[in-house]
C-alpha positions as CSV (number, residue, x, y, z in Angstrom):
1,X,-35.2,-6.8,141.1
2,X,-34.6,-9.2,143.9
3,X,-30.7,-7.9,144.1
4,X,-32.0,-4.2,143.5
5,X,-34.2,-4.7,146.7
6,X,-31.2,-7.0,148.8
7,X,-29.1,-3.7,148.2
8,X,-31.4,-1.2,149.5
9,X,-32.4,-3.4,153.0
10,X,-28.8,-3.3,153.3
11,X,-28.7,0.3,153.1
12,X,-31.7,0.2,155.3
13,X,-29.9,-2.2,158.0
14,X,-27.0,-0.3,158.3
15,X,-28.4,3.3,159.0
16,X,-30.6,1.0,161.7
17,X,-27.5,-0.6,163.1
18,X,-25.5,2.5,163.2
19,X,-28.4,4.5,165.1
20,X,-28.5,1.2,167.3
21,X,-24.9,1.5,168.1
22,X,-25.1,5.1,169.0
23,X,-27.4,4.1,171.1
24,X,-25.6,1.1,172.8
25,X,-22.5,3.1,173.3
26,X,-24.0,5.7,174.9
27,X,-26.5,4.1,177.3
28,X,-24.0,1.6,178.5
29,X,-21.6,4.4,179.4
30,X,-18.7,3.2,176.7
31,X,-19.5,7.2,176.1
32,X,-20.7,9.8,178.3
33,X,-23.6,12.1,177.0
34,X,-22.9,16.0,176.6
35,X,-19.6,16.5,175.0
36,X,-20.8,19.4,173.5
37,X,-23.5,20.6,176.3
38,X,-21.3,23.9,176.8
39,X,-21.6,24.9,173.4
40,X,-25.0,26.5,173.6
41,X,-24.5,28.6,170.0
42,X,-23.7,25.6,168.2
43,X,-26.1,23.8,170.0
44,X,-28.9,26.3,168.6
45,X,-27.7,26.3,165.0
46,X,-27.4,22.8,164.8
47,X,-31.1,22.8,166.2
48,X,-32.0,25.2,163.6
49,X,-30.4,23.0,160.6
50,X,-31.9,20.1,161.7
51,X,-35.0,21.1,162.3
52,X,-35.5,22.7,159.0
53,X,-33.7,19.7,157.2
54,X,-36.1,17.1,159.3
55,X,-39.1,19.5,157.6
56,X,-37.8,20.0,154.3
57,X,-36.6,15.9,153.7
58,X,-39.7,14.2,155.2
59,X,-42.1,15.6,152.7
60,X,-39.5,15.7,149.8
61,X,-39.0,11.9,150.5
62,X,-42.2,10.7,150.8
63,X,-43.1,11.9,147.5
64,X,-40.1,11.7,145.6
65,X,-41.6,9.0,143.6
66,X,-44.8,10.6,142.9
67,X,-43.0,13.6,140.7
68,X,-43.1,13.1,137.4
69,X,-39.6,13.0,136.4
70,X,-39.0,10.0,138.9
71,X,-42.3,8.5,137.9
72,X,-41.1,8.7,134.1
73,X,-37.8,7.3,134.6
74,X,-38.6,4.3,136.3
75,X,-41.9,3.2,134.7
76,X,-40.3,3.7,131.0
77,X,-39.9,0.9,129.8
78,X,-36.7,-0.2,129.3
79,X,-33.9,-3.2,130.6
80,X,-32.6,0.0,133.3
81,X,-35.9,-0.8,135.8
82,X,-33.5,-2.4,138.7
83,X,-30.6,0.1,138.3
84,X,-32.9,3.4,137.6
85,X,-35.3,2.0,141.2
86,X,-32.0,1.9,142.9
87,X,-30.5,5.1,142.2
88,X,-34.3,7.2,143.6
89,X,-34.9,4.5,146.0
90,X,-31.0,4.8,147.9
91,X,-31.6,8.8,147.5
92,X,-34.8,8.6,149.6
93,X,-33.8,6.5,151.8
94,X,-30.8,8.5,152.5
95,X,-32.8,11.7,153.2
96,X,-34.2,9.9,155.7
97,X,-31.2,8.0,157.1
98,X,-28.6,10.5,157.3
99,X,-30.6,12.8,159.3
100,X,-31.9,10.3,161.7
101,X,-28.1,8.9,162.6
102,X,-27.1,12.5,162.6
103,X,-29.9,13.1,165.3
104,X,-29.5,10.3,167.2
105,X,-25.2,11.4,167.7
106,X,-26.3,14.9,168.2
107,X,-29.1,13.9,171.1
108,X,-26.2,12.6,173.0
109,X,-23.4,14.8,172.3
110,X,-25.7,17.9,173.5
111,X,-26.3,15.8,176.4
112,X,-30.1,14.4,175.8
113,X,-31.1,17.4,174.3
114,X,-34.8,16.2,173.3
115,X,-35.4,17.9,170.0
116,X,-32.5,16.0,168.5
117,X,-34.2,12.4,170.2
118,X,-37.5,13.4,168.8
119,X,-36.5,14.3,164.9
120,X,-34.7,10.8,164.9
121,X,-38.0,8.9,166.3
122,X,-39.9,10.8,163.8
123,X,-37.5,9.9,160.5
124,X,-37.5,6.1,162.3
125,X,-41.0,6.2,161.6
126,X,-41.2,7.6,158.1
127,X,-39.1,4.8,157.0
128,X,-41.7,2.4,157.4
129,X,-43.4,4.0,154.6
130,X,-40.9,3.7,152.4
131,X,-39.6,0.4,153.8
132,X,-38.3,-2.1,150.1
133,X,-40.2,-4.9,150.0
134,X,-40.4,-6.4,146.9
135,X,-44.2,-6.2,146.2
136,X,-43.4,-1.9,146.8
137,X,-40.4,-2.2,144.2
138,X,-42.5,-4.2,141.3
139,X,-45.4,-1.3,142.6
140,X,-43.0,1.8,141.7
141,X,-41.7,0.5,138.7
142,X,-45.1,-0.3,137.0
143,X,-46.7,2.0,134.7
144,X,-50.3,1.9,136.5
145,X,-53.5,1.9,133.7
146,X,-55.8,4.5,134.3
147,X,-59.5,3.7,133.0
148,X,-61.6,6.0,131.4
């Protein structure tokens, strides 16, 4: 479990990084905002996407784990436990990730649009729910007992 967990804080670390380097790049001046400023129809569809995907994925990831078919496959018992935890655990985390980094590029390529700055802060956030610390991935691999 300890490996299944290393791999997913990597995963974790490097969405981080990458939004951090966006960041850097950009507010240093390596890069200038608003490559794309002038692009006002793509800048609405994009919003549009975004938007809806930032709506859609939050909720979906969040409770990924409490569906039953995710529940059953990694609280049956079997040997599979580390592997089956990080298959669901790397897909939630990426519906998180790749829509924060992807928010984070499009804030400064639209020139600071602020919809795009706000969706990433907000999917920052929601990963500290789902954040892999060991005690959380013994937790979702346990078959809980229920008393009568």
């Amino acid at each position: 479990m300890e490996k299944t967990r290393n791999r997913l804080m990597a995963q974790l670390t490097a969405a981080l990084l990458l939004a951090l380097l966006l960041i850097v790049v950009y507010e240093s001046g390596w890069l200038l905002p608003g490559a794309w400023a002038s692009d006002v129809q793509t800048l609405f569809w994009l919003s549009v996407v975004m938007e809806l995907l930032t709506v859609v994925l939050i909720p979906s990831a969040l409770y990924l784990f409490k569906t039953k078919y995710v529940h059953q496959r990694l609280t049956a018992p079997t040997a599979e436990k580390p592997r089956r935890l990080l298959m669901w655990a790397t897909l939630r985390m990426q519906m998180l990730c790749l829509p924060m980094v992807l928010n984070t590029l499009f804030y400064y390529l639209f020139g600071c649009q602020v919809a795009f700055g706000y969706m990433a802060i907000i999917l920052f956030l929601c990963l500290i729910m789902i954040y892999p610390s060991m005690g959380r991935c013994l937790a979702e691999t346990e078959t809980k007992v229920t008393e009568p």
